[in-house]
N, C-alpha and C positions, 0 to 999 in steps of 0.2 A: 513197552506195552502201556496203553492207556487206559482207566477205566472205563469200564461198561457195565451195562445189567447184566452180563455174564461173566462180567469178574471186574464186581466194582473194586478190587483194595490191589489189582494187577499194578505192578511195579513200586510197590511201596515196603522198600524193602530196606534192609538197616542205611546202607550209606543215602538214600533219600530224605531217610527220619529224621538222621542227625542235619542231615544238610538242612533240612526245615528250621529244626530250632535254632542251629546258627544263624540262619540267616535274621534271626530275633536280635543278634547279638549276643546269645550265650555260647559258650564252650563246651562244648560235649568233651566226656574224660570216654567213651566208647560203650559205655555199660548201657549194654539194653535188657527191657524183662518184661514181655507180654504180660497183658493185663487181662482179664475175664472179662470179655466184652465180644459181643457177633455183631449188632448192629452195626456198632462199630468198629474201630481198632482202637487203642488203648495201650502207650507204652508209657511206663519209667524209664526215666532216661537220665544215666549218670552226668554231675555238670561238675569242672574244673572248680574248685574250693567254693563248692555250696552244696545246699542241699539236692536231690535228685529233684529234678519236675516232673510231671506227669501229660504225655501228650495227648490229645483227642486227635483222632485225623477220622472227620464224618462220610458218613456214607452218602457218594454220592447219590445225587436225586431225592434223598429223602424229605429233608428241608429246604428251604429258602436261605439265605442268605438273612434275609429280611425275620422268618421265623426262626433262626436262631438268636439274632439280634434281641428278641423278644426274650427266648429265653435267659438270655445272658442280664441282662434289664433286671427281670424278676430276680436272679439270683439277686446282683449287685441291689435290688431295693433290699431283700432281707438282709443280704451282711452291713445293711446304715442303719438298722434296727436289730444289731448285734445279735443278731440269729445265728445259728453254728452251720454255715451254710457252706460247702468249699465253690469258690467261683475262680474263674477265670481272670487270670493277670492281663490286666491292660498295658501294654507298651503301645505308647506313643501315640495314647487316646482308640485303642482298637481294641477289641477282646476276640475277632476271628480272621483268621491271616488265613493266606495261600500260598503253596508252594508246588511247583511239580504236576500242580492239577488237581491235588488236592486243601481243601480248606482243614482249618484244625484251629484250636484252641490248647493252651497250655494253664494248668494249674500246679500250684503247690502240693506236692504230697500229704498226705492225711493219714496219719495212722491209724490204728483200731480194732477192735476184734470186732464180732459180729454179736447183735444183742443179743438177752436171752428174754426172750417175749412172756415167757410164760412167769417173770416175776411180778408182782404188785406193783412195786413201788415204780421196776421199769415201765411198765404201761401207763403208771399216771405220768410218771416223764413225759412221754411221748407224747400222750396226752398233750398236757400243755403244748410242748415245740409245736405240734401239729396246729395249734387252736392257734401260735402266734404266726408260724408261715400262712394261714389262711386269713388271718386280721390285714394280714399284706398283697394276699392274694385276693381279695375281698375289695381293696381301694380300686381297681379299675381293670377291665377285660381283657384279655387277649386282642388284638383287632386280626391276627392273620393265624394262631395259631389251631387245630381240631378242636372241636368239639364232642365229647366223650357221649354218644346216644345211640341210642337202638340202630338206627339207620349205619352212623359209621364203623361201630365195631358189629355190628350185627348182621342186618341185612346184607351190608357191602360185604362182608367175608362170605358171607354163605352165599352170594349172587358170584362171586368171583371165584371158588371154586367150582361152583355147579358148571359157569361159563368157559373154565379151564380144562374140565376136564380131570381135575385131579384126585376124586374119588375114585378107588376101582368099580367098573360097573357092576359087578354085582352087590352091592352094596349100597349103591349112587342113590338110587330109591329111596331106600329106607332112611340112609343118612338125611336126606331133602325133607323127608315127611317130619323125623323127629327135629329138625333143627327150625323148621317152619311152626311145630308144636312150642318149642323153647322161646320162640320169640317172639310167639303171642304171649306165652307165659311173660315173657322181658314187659312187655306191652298191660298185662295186664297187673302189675307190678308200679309202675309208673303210672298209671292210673288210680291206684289207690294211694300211691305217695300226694297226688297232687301236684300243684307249681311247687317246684322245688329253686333256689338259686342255684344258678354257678358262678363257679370263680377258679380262680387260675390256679393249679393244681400240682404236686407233684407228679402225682400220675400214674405212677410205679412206685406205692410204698411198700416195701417186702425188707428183709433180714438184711437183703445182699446190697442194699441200695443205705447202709447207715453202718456208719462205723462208732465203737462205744469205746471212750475214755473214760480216765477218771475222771475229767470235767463234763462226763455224760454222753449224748448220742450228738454224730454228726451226720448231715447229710449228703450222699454225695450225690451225681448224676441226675440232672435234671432233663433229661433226653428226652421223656415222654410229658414233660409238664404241655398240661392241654385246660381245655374251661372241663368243669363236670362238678356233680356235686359232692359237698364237701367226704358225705362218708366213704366215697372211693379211695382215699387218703385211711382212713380208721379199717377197712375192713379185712385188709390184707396181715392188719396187724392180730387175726385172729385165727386159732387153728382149732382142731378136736370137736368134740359134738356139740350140739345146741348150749349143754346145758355149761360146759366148758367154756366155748364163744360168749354166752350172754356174762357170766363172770370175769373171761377177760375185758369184752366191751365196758362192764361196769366201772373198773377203774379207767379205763380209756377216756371216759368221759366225763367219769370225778376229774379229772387233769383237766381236760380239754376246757369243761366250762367253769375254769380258777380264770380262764382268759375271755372266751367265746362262747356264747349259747349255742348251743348246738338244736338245730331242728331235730326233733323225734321224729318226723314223717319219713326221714329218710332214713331209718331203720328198714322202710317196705322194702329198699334196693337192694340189697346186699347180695341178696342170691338172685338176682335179674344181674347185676353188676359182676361177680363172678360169673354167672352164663357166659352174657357177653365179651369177657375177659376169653374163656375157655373156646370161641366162636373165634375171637379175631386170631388167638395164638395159633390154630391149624393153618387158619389164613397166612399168617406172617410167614410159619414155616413154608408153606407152597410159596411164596411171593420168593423167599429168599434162596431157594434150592438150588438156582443157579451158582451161589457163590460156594464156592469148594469149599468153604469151613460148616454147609451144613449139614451136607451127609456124613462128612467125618463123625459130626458130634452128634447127630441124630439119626442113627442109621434107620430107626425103627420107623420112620415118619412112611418111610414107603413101602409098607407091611400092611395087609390087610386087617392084620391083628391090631397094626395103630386104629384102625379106622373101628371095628369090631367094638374099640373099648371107649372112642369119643361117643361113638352110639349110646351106650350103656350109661357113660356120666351124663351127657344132655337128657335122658332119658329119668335120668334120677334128681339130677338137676330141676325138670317139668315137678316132679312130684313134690320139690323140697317146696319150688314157687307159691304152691295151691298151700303150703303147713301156712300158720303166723308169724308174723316177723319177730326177729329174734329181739328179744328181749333182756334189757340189761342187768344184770344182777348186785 
């Protein structure tokens, strides 16, 4: 079988995997171990007297060739600015190979637990890292990869659902009215921020995206690095109520401007930027449903009750937009 949009990872199955990395020139000793990834795939993969690697084999259609390239770049600029960044091994001047039909990239494994955000001193860490991936992220633009705005995670989810079909209809209505509500809220959010910069992002900063040593937080996966503004990167780094948030934010940004100013204005996004977050992820689920690993792992996506309860958060969501921007403490 070959990939498609209806089973983009069809035939990619242990004796291909390894045959990929060999064909790098490594030795597979047989040991394979799924890794927590849907976009993707994502193996460890035992090697003959060395450490395990770690493979990426990408989804096809999603990237370019060319925008992954991009990504790979960005990594490699912050590891010459000794950033704790995991990237991709270059053999023989390449960092994305093909095999089988499938493209993939190979990194080093990275060990780590998962941080624990709600410490002080961890959030000024982050802090900081955060301020210096974006001093790097900051020297020059994306030229091919998204752009993080109303329109792409916003409008286009909610025009591609309505156009799909994939709300139930009785619901379909209301879902359209409150998601049409949310993203004037998005809109009028982004209006009172002002010109804000972008620059080139991680994109998905969250718990599961950083692994924590002794030698501090690493980063791994940089899949959705796109342009947008900087606090798209700090905001995921916050949980719990307003008054919770604006005390993690506070040291988030003690850290952050030890390296980098940080614009205040863009406090206004936070809860326009989770909206939009909350908007494109219905979307992604509908987009990906075709591939058999989503209803395994999402049964609930085609329940009306899923749809019952996005109503209720966009909805709350609208009301959070209209409060003050969060405030750091």
């Amino acid at each position: 079988m070959t990939p498609s949009d209806s089973t983009p990872f069809a035939g990619l199955q242990p004796e291909p995997i390894l045959d990929a990395l060999e064909s790098l020139g490594f030795r597979c000793d047989g040991a394979l171990m799924a890794l927590n990834s849907y976009e993707n795939r994502v193996w460890q993969i035992g090697i003959e007297d060395g450490a395990p690697l770690i493979a990426k084999f990408y989804r096809p259609g999603r990237w370019s060739d060319a925008q992954i390239a991009e990504e790979h770049g960005f990594t490699a600029a912050m590891a010459a600015d000794e950033l704790p960044v995991v990237t991709p091994l270059v053999i023989g001047g390449r960092s994305l190979f093909s095999h089988g039909g499938f493209r993939f990239a190979v990194f080093p494994r990275q060990g780590g637990r998962a941080p624990e955000f709600g410490q002080p001193h961890i959030l000024e860490w982050m802090g900081r890292l955060m301020a210096r991936i974006h001093m790097v992220g900051a020297r020059e633009p994306f030229a091919l990869r998204e752009t993080l705005d109303t329109r792409s995670f916003g409008a286009d989810s909610r025009d591609w659902l309505l156009t799909n079909r994939i709300i139930p209809p009785d619901l379909e209505a209301v879902w359209q009215g409150v998601a049409d509500q949310a993203l004037e809220g998005v809109r009028h959010c982004f209006d009172r921020a002002g010109k804000v910069v972008a620059l080139r992002l991680h994109g998905d900063c969250h718990a599961g995206n950083v692994l924590w040593t002794e030698d501090g937080p690493h980063f791994v996966d940089f899949d959705d690095a796109r342009m947008g503004p900087a606090i798209q990167d700090l905001w995921m780094l916050l949980s719990g109520d307003a008054d919770e948030m604006g005390r993690q934010l506070g040291h988030v940004l003690a850290g952050y401007e030890t390296f980098r100013e940080f614009d205040t204005r863009e406090l206004q996004l936070v809860e326009a930027l989770r909206t939009l977050r909350l908007m494109h992820h219905s979307a992604w689920l509908a987009r990906r449903w075709n591939d058999p690993a989503f209803p395994a792992a999402f049964p609930w996506f085609a329940t009306n009750r899923y749809w019952e309860e996005r109503i209720l958060e966009l909805r709350e969501q609208i009301a959070i937009m209209h409060e003050p921007a969060l405030v750091p403490r």
